[in-house]
C-alpha positions as CSV (number, residue, x, y, z in Angstrom):
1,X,0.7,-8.3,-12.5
2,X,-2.1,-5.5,-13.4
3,X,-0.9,-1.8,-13.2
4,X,-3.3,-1.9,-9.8
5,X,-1.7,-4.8,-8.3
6,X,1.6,-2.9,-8.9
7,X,0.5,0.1,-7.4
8,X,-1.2,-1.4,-4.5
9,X,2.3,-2.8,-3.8
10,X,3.5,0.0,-3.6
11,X,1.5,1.4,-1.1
12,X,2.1,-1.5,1.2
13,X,5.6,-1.3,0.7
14,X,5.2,2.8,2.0
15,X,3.5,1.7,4.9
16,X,5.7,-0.9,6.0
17,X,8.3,1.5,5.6
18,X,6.9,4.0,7.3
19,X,5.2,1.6,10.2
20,X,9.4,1.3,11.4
21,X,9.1,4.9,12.7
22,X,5.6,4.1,14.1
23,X,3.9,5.2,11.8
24,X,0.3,3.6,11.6
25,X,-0.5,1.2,9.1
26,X,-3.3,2.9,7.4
27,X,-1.7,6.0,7.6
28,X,1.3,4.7,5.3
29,X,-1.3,3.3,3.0
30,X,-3.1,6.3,2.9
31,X,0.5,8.4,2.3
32,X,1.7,5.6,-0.5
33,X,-1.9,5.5,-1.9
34,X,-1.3,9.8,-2.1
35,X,2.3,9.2,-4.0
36,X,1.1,7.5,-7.2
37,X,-2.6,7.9,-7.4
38,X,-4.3,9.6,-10.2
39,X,-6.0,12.6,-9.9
40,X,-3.6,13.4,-6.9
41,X,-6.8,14.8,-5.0
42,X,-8.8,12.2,-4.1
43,X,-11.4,12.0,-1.8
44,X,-12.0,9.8,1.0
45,X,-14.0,7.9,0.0
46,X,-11.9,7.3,-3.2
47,X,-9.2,6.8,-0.9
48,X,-11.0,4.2,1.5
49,X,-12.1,2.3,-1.5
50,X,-8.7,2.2,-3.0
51,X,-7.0,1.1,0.5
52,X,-9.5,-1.0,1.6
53,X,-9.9,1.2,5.1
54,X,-13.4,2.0,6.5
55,X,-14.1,5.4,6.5
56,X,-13.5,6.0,10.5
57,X,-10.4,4.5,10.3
58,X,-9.0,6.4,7.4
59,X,-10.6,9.9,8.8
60,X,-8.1,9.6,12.2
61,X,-5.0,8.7,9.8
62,X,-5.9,11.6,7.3
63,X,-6.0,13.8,10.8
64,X,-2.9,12.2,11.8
65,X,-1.1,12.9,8.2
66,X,-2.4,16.8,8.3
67,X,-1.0,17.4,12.1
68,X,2.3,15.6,10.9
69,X,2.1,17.7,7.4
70,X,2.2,15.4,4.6
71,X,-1.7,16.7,4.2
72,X,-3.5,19.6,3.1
73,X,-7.3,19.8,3.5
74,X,-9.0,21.1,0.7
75,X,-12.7,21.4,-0.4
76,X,-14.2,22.1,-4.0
77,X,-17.6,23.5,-4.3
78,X,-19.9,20.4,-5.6
């Protein structure tokens, strides 16, 4: 197994965790992804490519992750 395999395991295994208190799919992914990924700021499109979620679908979780707090928005000039 490749160190990506291993990690992308892990973010499943976050969200299926996560999806028994009904938390969304993609937004477990997106929380798992957030756990191990390197740089820890990533944007979303680095995080859309890594999960495999289309942009519009990872936007709503990302929303959904800020209101429950497990997110911070933050913006760099550039």
């Amino acid at each position: 197994m490749t160190d990506q395999e291993a990690l992308l395991e892990w973010v499943e295994r976050v969200a299926m965790y996560l999806a028994r208190d009904g938390v969304p799919p993609i937004a477990g992914r997106v929380l798992g992804w957030l756990m191990v990924c390197d740089p820890p700021e990533q944007s979303a499109g680095q995080i859309s490519e890594a999960i495999g979620a289309s942009r519009a679908s990872l936007t709503s979780n990302l929303r959904l992750l800020s209101s429950m707090g497990f997110l911070t928005w933050r913006t760099r000039p550039g």
